[in-house]
C-alpha positions as CSV (number, residue, x, y, z in Angstrom):
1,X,4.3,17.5,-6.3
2,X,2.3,17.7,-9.3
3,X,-1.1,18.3,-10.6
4,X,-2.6,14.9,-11.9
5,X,-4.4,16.9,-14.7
6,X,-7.5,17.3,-12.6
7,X,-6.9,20.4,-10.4
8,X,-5.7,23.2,-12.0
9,X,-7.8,25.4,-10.3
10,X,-6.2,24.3,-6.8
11,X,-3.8,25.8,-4.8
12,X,-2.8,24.1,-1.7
13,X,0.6,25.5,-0.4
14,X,3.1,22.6,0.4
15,X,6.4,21.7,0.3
16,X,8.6,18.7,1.1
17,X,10.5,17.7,3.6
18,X,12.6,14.8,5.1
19,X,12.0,11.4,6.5
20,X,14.0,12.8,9.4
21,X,12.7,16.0,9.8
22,X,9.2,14.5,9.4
23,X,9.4,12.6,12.4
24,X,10.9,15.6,14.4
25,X,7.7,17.5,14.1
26,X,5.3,14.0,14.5
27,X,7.6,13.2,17.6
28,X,6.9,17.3,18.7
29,X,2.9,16.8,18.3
30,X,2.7,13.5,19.7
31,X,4.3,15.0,22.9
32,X,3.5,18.8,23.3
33,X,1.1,20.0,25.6
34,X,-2.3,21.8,24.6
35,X,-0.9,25.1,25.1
36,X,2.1,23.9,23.1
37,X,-0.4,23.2,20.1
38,X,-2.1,26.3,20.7
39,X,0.8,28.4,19.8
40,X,2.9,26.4,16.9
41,X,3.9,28.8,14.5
42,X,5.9,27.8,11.3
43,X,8.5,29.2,9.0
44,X,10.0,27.5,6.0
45,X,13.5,28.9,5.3
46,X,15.3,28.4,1.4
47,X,19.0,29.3,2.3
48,X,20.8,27.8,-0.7
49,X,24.0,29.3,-1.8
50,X,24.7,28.4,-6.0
51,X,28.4,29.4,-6.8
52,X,27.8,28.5,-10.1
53,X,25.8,31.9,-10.6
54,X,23.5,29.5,-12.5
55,X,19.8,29.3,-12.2
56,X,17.9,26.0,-13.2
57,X,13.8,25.9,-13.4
58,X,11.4,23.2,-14.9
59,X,7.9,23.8,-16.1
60,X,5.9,20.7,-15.1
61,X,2.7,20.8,-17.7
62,X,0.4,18.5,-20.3
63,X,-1.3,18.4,-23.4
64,X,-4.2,19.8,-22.1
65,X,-2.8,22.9,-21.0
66,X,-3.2,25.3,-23.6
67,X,-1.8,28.2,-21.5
68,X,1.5,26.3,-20.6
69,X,1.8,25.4,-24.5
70,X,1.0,29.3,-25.2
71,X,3.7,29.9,-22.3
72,X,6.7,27.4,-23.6
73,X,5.7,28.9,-27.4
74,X,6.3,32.8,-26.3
75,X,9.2,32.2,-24.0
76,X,11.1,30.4,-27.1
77,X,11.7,33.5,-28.3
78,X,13.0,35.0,-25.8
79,X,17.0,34.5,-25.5
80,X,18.0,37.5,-22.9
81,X,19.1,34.7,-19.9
82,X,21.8,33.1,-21.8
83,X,23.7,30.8,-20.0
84,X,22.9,32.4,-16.7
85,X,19.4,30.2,-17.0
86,X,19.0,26.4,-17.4
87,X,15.4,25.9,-18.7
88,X,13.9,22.3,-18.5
89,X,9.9,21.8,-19.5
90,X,9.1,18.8,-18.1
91,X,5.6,16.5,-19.6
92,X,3.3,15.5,-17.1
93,X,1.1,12.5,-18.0
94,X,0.3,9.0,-16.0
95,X,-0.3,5.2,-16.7
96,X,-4.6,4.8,-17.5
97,X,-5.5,1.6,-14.8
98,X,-9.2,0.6,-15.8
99,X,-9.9,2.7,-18.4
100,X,-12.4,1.8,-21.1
101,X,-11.3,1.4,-24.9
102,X,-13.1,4.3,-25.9
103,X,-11.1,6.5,-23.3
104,X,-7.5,4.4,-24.1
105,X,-8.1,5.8,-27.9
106,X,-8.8,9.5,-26.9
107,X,-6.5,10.0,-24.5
108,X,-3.7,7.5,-24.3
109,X,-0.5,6.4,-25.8
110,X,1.1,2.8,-25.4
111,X,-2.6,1.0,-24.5
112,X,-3.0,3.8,-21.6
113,X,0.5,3.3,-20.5
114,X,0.8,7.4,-21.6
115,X,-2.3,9.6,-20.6
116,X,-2.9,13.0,-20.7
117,X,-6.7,15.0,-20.4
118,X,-8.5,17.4,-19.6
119,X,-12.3,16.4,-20.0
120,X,-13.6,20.4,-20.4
121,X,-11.7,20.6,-23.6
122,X,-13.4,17.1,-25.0
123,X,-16.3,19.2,-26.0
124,X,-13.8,21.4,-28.2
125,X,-12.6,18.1,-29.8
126,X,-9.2,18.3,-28.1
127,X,-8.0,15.4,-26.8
128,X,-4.9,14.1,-24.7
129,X,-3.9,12.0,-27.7
């Protein structure tokens, strides 16, 4: 999941999960009883085992986040994982439907095929362009 550039201030725990596991729990809360419902606790385990002793991460982020950019500019310099890290920033913009010209030109790329913003940083006369 990913921010759409509006919500950086949110933070909504979630994770994904399977078609098939999905319907396990819908199946579960379509049938349990009220006491049943009453008491659900969950736990989400991680139990991966990586023989390759190799760690991979991406950083999701977008024009407009100067704390990101400040991030992926520092952490350049920095060398000390070697080949024990796989680091993959990843961009984060979306397709403009029914945007107006003057938006398209501030913000866009490819006639708003390629958007990126962050309206509180307009009045500081950064753009997503």
């Amino acid at each position: 999941m990913s921010d759409d550039g509006s919500g950086a201030g949110l933070r909504i725990p979630s994770m994904l999960i399977s078609h098939k596991d999905g319907q396990k729990l819908i199946d579960f809360m379509n049938t349990a009883s009220v006491e049943e419902l009453q008491s659900i606790n969950m736990i989400a385990r991680f139990d991966e085992i990586n023989t390759a002793d190799v760690v991979n991460y991406d950083l999701w982020y977008s024009s407009s986040s100067d704390d990101a950019l400040d991030f992926l500019t520092n952490f350049a310099k920095i060398d000390k994982l070697g080949e024990k890290a796989i680091f993959t920033p990843r961009f984060v913009f979306w397709e403009c439907l029914g945007c107006d010209k003057e938006f398209l030109d501030d913000h866009c790329f490819g006639g708003g095929k390629y958007c990126a913003t962050d309206l509180t940083l307009d009045s500081q006369g950064i753009t997503g362009r």
